[in-house]
C-alpha positions in Angstrom: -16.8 22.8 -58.3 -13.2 22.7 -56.3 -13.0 20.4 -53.5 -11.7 21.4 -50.5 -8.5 19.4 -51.1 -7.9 21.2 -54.0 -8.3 24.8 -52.7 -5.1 25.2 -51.4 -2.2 23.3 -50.4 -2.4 21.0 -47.5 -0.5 22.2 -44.7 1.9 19.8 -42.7 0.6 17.6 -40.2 1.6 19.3 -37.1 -1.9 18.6 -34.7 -3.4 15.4 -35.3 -6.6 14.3 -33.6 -7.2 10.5 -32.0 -10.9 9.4 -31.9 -11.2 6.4 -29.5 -9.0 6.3 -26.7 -8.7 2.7 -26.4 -6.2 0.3 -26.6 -5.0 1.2 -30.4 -6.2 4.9 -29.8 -3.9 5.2 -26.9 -1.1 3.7 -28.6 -1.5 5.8 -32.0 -1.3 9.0 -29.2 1.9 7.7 -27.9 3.6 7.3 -31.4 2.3 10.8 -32.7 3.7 12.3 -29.4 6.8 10.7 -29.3 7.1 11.6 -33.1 6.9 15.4 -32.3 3.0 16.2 -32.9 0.6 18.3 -30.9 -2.1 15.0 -30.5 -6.1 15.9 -29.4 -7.0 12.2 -27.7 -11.2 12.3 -27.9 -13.1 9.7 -26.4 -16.5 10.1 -25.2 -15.7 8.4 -22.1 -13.4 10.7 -19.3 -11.8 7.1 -18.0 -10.7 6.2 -21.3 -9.5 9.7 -21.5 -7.9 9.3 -18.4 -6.8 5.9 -18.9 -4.8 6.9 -21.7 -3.3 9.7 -20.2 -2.1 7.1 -17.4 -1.0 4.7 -19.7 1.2 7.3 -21.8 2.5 8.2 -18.4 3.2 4.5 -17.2 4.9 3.8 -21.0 7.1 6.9 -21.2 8.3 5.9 -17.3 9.6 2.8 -18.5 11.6 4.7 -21.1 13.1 7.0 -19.2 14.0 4.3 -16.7 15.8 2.5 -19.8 17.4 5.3 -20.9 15.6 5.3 -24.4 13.5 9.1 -23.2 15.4 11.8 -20.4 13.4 13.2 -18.1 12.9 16.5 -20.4 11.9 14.5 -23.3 9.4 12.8 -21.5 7.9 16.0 -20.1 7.7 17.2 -23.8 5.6 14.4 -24.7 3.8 14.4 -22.4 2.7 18.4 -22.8 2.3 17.9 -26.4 -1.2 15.7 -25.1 -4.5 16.8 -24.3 -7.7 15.0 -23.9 -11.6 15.8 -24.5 -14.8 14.0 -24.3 -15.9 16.5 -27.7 -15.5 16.3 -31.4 -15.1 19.9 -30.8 -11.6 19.7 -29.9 -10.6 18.6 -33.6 -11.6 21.8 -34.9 -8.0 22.8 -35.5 -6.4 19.3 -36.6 -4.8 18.6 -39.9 -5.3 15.2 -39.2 -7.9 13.2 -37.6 -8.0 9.1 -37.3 -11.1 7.8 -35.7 -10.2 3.9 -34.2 -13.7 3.6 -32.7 -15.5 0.3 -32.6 -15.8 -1.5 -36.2 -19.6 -0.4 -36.9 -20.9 1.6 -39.9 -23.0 3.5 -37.7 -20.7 4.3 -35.3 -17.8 5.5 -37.7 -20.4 7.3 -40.6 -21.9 9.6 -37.4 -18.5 10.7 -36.1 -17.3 11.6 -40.1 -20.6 13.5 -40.8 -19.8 15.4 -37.1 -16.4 16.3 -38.3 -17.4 17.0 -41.5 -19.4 20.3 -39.9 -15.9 20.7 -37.4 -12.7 20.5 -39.3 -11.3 22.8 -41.7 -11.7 21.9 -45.5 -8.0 21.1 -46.1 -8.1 18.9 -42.8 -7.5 14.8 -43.7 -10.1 12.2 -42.5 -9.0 9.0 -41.9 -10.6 5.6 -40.5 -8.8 2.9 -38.6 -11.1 0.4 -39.8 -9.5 -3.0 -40.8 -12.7 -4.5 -41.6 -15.4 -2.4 -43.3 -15.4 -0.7 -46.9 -13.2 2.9 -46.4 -15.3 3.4 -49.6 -18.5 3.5 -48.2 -17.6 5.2 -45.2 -16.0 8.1 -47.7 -19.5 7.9 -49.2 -21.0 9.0 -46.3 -19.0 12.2 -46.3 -19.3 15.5 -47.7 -15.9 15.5 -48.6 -15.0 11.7 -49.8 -11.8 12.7 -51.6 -10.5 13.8 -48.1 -11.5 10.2 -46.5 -8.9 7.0 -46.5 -7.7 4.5 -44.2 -4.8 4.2 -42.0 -4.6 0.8 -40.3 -1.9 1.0 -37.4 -1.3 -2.6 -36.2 -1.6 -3.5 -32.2 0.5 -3.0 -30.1 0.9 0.7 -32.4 4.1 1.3 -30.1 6.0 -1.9 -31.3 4.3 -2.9 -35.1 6.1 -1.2 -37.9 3.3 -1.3 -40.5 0.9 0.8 -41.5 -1.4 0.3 -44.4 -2.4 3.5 -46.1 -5.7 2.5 -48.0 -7.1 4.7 -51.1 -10.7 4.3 -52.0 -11.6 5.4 -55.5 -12.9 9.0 -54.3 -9.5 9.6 -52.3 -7.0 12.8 -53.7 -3.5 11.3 -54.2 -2.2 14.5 -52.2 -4.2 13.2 -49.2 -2.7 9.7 -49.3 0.9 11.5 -50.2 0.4 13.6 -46.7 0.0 10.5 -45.1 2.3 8.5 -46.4 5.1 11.0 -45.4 3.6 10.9 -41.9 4.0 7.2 -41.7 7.5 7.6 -42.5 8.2 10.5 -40.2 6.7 8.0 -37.3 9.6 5.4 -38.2 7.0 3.2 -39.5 7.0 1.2 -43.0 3.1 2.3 -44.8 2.0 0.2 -47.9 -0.3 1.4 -50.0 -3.4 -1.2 -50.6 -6.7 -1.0 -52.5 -10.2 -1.1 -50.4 -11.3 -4.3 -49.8 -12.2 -5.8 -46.1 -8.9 -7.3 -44.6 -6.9 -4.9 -46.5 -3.4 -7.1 -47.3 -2.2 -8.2 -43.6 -5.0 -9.0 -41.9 -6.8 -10.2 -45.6 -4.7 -12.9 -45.2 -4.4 -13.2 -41.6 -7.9 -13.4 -40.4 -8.9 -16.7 -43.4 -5.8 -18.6 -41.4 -7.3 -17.6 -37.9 -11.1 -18.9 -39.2 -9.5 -22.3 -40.4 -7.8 -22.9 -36.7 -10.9 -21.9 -35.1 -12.5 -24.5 -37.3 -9.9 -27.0 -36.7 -10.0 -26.7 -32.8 -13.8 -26.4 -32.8 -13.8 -29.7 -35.2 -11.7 -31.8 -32.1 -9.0 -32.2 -35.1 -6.2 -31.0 -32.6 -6.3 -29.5 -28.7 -6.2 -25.8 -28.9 -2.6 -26.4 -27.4 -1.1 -28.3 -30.1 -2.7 -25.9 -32.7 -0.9 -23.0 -31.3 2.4 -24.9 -30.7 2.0 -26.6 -34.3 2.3 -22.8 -35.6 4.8 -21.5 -32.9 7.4 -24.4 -34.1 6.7 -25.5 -37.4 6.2 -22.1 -39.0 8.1 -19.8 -36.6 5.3 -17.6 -35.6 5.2 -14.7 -32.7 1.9 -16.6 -31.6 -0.4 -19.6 -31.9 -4.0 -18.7 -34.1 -6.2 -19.3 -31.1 -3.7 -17.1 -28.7 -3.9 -14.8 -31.2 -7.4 -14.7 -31.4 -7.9 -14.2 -27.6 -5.7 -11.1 -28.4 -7.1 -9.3 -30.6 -10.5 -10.5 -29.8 -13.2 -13.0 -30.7 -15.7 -10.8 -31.5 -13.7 -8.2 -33.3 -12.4 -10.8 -35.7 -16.0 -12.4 -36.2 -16.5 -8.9 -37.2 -13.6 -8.4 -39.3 -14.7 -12.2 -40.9 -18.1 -11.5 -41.8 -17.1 -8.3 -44.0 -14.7 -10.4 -45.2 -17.2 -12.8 -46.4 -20.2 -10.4 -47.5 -17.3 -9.6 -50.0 -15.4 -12.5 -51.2 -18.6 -15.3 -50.3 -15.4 -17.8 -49.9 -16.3 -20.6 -47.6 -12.7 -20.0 -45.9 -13.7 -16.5 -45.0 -17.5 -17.3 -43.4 -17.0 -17.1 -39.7 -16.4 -20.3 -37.6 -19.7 -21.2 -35.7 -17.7 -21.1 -32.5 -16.9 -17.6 -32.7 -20.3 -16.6 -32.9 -20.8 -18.8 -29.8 -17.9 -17.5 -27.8 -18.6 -13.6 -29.1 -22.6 -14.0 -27.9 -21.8 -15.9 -24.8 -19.2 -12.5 -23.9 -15.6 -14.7 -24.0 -14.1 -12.4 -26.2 -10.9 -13.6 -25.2 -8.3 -11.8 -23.2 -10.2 -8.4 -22.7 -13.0 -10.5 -21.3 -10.6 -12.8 -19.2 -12.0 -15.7 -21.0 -12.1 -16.9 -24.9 -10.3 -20.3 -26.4 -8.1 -19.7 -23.4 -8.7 -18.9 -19.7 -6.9 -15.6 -18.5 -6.1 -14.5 -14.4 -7.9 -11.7 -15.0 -9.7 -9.6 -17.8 -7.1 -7.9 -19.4 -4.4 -10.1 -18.1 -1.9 -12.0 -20.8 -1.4 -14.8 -18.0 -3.3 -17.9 -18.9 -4.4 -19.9 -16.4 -5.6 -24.0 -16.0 -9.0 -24.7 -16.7 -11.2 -27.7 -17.5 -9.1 -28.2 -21.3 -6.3 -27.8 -20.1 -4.4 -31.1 -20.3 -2.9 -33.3 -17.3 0.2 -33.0 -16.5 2.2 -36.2 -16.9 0.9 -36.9 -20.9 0.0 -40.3 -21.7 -1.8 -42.8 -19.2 -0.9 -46.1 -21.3 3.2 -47.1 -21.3 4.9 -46.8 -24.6 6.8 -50.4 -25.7 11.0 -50.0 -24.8 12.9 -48.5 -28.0 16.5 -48.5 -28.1 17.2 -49.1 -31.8 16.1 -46.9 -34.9 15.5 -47.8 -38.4 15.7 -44.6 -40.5 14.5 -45.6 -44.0 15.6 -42.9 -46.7 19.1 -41.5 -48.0 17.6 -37.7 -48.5 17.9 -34.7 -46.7 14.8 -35.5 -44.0 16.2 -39.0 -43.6 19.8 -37.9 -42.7 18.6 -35.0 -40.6 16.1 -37.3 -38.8 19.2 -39.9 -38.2 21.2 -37.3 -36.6 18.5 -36.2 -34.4 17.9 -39.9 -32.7 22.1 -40.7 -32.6 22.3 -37.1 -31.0 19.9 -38.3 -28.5 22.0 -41.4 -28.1 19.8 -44.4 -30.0 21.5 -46.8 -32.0 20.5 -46.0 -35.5 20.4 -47.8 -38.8 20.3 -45.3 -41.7 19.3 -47.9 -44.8 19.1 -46.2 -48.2 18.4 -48.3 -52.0 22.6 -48.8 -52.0 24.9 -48.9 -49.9 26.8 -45.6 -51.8 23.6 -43.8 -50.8 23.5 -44.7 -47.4 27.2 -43.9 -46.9 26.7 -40.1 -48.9 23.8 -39.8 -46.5 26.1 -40.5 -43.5 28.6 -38.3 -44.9 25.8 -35.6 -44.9 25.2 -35.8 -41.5 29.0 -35.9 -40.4 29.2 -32.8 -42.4 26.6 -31.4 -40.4 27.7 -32.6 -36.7 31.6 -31.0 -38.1 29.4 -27.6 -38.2 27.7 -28.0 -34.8 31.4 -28.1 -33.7 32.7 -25.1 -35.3 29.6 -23.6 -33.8 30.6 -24.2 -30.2 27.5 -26.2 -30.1 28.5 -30.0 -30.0 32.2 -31.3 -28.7 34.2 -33.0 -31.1 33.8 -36.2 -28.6 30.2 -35.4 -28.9 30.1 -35.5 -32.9 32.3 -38.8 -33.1 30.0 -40.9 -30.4 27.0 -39.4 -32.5 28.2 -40.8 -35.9 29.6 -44.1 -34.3 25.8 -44.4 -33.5 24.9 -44.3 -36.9 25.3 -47.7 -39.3 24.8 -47.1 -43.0 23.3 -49.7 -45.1 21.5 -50.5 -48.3 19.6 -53.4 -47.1 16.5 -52.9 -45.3 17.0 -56.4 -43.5 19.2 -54.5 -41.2 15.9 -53.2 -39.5 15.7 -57.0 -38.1 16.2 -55.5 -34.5 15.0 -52.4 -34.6 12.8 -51.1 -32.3 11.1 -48.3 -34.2 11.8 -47.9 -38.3 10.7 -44.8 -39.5 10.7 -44.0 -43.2 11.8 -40.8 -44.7 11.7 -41.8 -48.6 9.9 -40.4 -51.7 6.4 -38.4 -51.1 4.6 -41.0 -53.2 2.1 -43.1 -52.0 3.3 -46.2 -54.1 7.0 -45.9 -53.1 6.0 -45.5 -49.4 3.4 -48.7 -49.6 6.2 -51.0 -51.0 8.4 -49.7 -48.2 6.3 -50.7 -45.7 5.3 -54.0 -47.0 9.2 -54.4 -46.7 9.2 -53.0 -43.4 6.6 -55.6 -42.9 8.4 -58.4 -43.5 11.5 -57.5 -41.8 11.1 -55.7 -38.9 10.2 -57.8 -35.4 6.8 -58.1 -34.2 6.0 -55.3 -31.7 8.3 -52.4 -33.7 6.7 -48.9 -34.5 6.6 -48.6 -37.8 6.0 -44.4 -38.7 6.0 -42.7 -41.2 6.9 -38.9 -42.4 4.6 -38.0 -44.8 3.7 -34.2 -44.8 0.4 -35.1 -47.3 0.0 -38.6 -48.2 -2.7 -40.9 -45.7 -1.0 -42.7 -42.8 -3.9 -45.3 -43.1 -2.9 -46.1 -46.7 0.9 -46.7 -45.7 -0.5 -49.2 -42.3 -2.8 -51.1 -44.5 0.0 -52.0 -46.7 1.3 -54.0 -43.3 -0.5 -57.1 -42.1 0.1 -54.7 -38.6 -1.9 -51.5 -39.0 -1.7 -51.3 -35.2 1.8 -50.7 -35.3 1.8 -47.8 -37.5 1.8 -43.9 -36.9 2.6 -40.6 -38.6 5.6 -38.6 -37.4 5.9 -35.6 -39.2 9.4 -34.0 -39.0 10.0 -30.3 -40.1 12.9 -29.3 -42.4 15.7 -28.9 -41.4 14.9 -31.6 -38.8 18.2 -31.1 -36.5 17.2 -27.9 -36.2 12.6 -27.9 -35.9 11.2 -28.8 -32.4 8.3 -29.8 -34.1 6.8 -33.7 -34.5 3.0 -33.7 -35.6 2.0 -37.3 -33.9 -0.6 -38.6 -36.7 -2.6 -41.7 -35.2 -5.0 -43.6 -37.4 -8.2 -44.8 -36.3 -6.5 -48.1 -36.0 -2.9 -47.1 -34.6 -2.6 -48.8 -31.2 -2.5 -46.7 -27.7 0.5 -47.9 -26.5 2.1 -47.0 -30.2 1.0 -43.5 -29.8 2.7 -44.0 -26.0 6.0 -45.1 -27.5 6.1 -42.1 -30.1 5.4 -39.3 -27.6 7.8 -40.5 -25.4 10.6 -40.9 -28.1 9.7 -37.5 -29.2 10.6 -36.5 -25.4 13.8 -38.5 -25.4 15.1 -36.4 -28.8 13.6 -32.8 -27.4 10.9 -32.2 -29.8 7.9 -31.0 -29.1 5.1 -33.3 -30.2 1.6 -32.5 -31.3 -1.5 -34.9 -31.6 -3.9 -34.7 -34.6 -5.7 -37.3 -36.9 -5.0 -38.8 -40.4 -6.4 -36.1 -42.7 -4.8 -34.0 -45.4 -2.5 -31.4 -44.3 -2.1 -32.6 -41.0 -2.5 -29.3 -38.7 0.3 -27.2 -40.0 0.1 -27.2 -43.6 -3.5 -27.6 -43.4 -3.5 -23.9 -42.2 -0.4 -23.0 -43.6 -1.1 -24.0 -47.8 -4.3 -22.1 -48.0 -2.4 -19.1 -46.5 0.0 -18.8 -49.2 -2.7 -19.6 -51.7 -4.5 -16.5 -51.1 -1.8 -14.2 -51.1 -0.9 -16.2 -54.5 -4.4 -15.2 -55.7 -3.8 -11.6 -54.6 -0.7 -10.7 -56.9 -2.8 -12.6 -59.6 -5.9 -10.0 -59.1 -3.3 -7.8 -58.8 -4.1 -6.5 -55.7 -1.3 -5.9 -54.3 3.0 -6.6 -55.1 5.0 -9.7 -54.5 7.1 -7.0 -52.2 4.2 -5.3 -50.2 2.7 -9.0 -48.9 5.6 -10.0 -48.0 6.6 -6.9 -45.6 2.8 -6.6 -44.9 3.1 -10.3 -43.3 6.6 -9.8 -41.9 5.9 -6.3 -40.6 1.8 -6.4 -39.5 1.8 -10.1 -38.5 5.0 -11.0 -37.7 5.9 -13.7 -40.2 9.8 -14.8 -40.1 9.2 -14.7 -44.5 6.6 -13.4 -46.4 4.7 -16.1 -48.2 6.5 -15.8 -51.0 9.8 -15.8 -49.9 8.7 -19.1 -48.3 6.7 -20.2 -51.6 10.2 -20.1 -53.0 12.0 -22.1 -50.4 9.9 -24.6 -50.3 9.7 -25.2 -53.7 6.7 -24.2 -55.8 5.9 -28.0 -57.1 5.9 -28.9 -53.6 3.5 -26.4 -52.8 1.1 -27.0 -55.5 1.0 -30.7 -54.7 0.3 -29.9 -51.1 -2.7 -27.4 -52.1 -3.9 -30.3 -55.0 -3.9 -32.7 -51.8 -5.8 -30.5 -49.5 -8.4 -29.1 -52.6 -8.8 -33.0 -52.9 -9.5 -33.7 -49.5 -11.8 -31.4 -48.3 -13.6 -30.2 -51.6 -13.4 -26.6 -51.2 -13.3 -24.1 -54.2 -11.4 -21.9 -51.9 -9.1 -24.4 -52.0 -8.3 -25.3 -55.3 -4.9 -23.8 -56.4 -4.3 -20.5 -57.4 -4.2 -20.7 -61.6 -0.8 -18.4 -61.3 0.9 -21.0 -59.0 -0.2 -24.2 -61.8 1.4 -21.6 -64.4 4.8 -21.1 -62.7 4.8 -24.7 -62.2 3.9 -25.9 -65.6 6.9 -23.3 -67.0 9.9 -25.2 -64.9 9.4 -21.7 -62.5 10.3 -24.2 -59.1 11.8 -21.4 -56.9 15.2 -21.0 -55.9 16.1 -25.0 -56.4 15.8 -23.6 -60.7 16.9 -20.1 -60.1 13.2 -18.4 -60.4 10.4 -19.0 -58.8 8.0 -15.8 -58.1 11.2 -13.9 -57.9 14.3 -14.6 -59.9 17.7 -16.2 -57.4 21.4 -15.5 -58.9 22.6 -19.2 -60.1 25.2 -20.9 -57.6 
């Protein structure tokens, strides 16, 4: 028996219906109106109707009042709009994309209803992000005209659309599409059926792990969202981002996640049930991690967690001289940060050669700051007078705070600080800048475990605003004091969070890039589509695997071995593709190929 997709030819997309005139449903009108189509907005509610008529209005003001729409254009959009509170009104459609709330129910009764409305050659498609496009084909009585088409909020602004196939989907249905998505301006990847899709696949296990973390008392919901603002470059924090798009929707999204993949990662944070059943859904409700000035509202207001103004009640101990331990790129950048901020620094390195090419390094980079415009030339010589290169550690006699920047291994860091132990003057802050290794293991190396922190620098340090503050259970209060305040003094932004693997950034970060690892190897989806899915649908600076290369795939698989080892999670343990790529010399860009393959300086 023909299907209806096989009939006859499908005719262009000209008239496209929108089912669910909410938030994404009024933003999917706007971009099919402003992209030329006749669009049928349907939402069983007349003030959503209405609503979205308004807002389309507000939206195409602005542009004509920024010159981006004349006033005739506008009108034209506008005309090519029409609401109804009837499934009726789709009759005619080629199109139709239901963005009602994420429930079976819901979304199977309004595709059986069209099934009885539409024309046979009309597409149906879901803009489900969390439930099986499969199953809701199932439902239909045409399955092969049934797929997905996952805009990305705010619809207006996000470029991606994922365009999903289930295994009853005709190829000239998801070709129609695709060619829409195109025509709209927008950038569609084509992705397999399975809850989370690429983007928000990814996504949502990294928003579960913050919401863990904050619920834990690891880190303040503040320095989790700052940690991922600075140290990875992102658009938003995890728990802001939550509040965003919703608690309850992404406890939603989670738990389909999870009835699929039964990874630990992916089973819903208890405090999202909590915060979905007691109705802070975040900023729709004008409550959720955050508190909001009204529901709705992107304005945050104080409440009861949010922290005092004026930091730290206990002084910090006076520091005016730095001991920068470490001849590497991190230990020169993190010199040139303090002598910027005017300390004294002694940058001591295994020789005195090494400590000299590190000072040469950052006199290299200071020269660029001035070509730059962004330093004087008086500037960058009082900086590097600042700086004395050694290659004995006794030099740290006077310091006030050493911090060591050597090898990530925990033997060469111990016998550092036993050193530093012996040298240094009672009272100094000795820290450290581990990204993995345990602070407590480098303090117990001292006969002063007090003394010691964690300050975790980002790469390239001049440059990262970011200090993770790691305190021990037996680091000292006025330590932690002295740290934050330094951390002022330089103009980086310091967040507090305990001595466990990963810290807070690379504790969310690592697992991240080990799933999208593990999608390529199930061969899910391409190297190329995660990356612009990330870039494109969650606003990633790199993809993870551009950043996989960068940072160096060794690096990265000791960092997943350490937090696998840590926190004994099988969803955890590194991907089997990463150990391979390691195990063949395949480093990244420092060897010239990592997952992709980098032209040899």
């Amino acid at each position: 028996m023909a299907t209806p997709l096989s009939d006859s030819p499908l005719s262009p997309l000209k008239t496209i219906a929108v089912v669910g005139l909410g938030t994404m449903g009024a933003g999917i009108t706007e971009v099919l109106a402003r992209a030329g189509r006749e669009v049928v907005g349907i939402d069983i509610s007349e003030a959503a109707a209405a609503q979205c008529v308004a807002a389309l209005e507000a939206s195409t003001a602005r542009a004509v009042a920024r010159d981006r729409l004349t006033e005739q254009e506008r009108a034209d959009v506008l005309a090519r709009v029409r609401t109804a509170t009837d499934l009726t009104a789709a009759a005619d459609a080629d199109l139709i994309i239901e963005v009602v709330p994420e429930s079976y129910e819901i979304k199977q009764q309004i595709l059986r209803e069209l099934d009885g409305i539409v024309r046979p050659t009309a597409i149906l498609a879901t803009g489900t992000n969390a439930l099986s496009v499969t199953r809701l084909a199932a439902d239909s009585a045409h399955p092969e005209r049934v797929l997905g088409l996952h805009f990305f909020n705010p619809a207006q602004a996000m470029k991606l659309i994922e365009v999903v196939s289930s295994v009853l989907t005709a190829p000239q249905a998801v070709a129609a599409v695709t060619d829409l998505a195109l025509e709209l301006g927008k950038e569609p990847v084509a992705v397999g059926d399975r809850p989370g899709f690429v983007a928000d696949g990814l996504l949502f296990g990294y928003l579960n792990q913050a919401a863990a973390m904050y619920e834990a008392r690891y880190a303040s919901r503040e320095d989790i969202d700052a940690a991922m603002r600075l140290g990875c470059g992102l658009p938003m924090g995890p728990l802001a981002l939550l509040d965003l798009i919703g608690v309850d929707t992404a406890r939603t999204v989670l738990e389909a996640m999870y009835a699929e993949s039964r990874d630990r990662l992916h089973a819903p944070a208890p405090i999202l049930k909590q915060l979905s059943e007691a109705g802070l859904t975040g900023r729709k409700a004008g409550r959720g991690f955050y508190t909001y000035e009204a529901a709705g509202s992107a304005t945050v207001v104080p409440d009861a967690l949010t922290p005092p103004k004026g930091g730290a009640l206990t002084g910090g101990r006076p520091v005016r001289s730095v001991g920068v331990a470490g001849s590497g790129t991190m230990a020169s950048g993190i010199a040139e940060v303090f002598a910027k901020a005017g300390y004294e620094v002694v940058l001591a390195a295994r020789s005195a050669e090494k400590a000299q090419a590190a000072k040469a390094r950052i006199g290299t980079s200071l020269s660029r700051s001035v070509d730059k415009g962004r330093l004087t030339a008086e500037a960058a010589a009082r900086t590097l007078d600042l700086i004395t290169a050694t290659g004995s550690y006794d030099d740290f006699a006077d310091v006030d705070l050493a911090v060591e920047a050597v090898a990530e291994d925990l033997a060469v860091k111990q016998q550092l600080f036993a050193t530093l132990d012996k040298v240094c003057k009672p009272g100094a802050v000795l820290a450290t800048t581990t990204s993995s290794l345990p602070v407590v293991a480098c303090a117990r190396a001292t006969s002063r475990p007090q003394d010691v922190i964690g300050m975790h620098f980002f790469n390239p340090a001049p440059a990262m605003k970011l200090v993770e503050v790691v305190r021990t259970v037996l680091t000292a209060e006025d330590v932690h004091a002295t740290v934050r305040e330094v951390c002022g003094r330089i103009k980086k932004h310091a967040v507090d969070c305990g001595d466990r693997a990963g810290f807070i950034v690379n504790a969310l970060l690592f697992p991240y890039l080990n799933n999208a690892i593990k999608m390529v190897q199930e061969h899910y989806a391409t190297l190329d589509d995660i990356d612009a899915a990330m870039k494109l649908g969650g606003g990633y600076p790199m993809g993870p695997f551009e950043l996989l290369d960068v940072v160096g795939l060794d690096v990265s698989l000791a960092i997943e071995k350490v937090l696998h080892r840590e926190f004994r999670d099988p969803g955890l343990a590194p991907a089997p593709l990463l150990e391979h790529l390691v195990a063949a010399g395949c480093l990244g860009r420092k060897t010239g190929r990592g997952f992709r393959e980098y032209a040899r300086r």
